[in-house]
C-alpha positions in Angstrom: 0.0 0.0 0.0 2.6 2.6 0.7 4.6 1.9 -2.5 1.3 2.5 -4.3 0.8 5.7 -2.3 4.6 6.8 -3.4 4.2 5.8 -7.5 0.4 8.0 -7.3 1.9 10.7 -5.5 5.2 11.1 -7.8 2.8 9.8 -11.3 -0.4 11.8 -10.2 -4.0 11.0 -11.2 -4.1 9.8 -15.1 -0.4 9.5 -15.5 -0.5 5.7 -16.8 3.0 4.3 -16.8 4.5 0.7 -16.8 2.1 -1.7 -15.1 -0.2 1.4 -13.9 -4.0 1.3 -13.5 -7.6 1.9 -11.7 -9.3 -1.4 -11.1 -12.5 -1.7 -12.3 -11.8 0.8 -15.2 -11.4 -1.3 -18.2 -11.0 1.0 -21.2 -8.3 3.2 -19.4 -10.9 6.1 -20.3 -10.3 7.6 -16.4 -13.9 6.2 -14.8 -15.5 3.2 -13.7 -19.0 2.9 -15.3 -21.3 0.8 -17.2 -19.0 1.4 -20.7 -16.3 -1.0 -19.0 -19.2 -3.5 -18.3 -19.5 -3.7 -21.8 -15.9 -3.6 -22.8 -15.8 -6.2 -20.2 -18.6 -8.5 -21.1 -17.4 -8.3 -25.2 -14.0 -9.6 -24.4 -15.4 -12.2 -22.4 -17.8 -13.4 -25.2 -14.8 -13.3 -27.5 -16.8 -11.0 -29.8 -13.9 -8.3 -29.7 -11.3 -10.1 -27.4 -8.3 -8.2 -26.6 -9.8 -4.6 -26.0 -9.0 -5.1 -22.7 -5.3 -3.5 -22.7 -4.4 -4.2 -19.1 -6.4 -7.2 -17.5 -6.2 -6.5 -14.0 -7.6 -3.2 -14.6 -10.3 -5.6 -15.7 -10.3 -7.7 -12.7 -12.8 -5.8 -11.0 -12.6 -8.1 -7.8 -9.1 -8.3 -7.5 -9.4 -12.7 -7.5 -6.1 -12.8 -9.9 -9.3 -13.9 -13.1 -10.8 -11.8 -15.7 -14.3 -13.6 -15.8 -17.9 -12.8 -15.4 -17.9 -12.2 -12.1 -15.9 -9.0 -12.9 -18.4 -7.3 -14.4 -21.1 -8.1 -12.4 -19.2 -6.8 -9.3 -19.1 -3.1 -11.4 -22.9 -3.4 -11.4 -23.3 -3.6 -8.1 -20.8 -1.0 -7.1 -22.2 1.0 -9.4 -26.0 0.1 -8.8 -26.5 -1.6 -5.8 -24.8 -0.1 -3.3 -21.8 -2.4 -3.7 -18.4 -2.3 -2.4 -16.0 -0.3 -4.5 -13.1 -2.1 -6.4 -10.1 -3.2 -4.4 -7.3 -0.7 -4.6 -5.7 0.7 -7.0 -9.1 2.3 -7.4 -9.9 6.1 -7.9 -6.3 7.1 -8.3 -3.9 4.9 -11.1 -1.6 2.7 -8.8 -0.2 -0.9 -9.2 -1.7 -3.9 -8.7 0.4 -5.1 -5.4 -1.9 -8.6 -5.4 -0.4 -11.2 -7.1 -1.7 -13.0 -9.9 -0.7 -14.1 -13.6 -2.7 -11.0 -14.4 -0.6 -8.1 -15.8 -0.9 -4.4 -17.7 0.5 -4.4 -21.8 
């Protein structure tokens, strides 16, 4: 967590550099709402795989899978009243979980 808080504080917000993200926000367009469901949710179907760029920014759940569970959790953040994506969230940061999951 504290290495995170150092690489956000040098980068600052939207300065996306090696392995740097927001979790939950799929098409690196700087928020987390329904349009990553969808990116999401295509790749997933394999109608347009590979639009996701950086899969754990896809890995909305942080469980180390890009899988339909991911974009469910997004809908209930979003709609429900849902808990908000593991960290890095809000701020670009890297992903200190690991996984085989990994930013291009």
């Amino acid at each position: 967590m504290l290495i995170q808080m150092i690489v956000v504080a040098i980068l600052g917000v939207g300065d996306f550099g090696d392995g740097m993200f927001v979790r939950g926000d799929a098409n690196y367009d700087g928020r987390v709402d329904i349009s990553d469901v969808i990116v999401i949710w295509r790749n997933l179907m394999n109608q347009e795989h590979g639009l996701i760029a950086c899969p754990d920014a896809g890995d909305a759940n942080d469980d180390g899978e890009l899988n339909f569970r991911d974009p469910l959790y997004i809908l209930n953040y979003l709609f429900s009243d849902g808990s908000s994506p593991p960290m890095p969230f809000e701020k670009p940061g890297i992903d200190l979980t690991f996984d085989q999951l990994g930013c291009d």
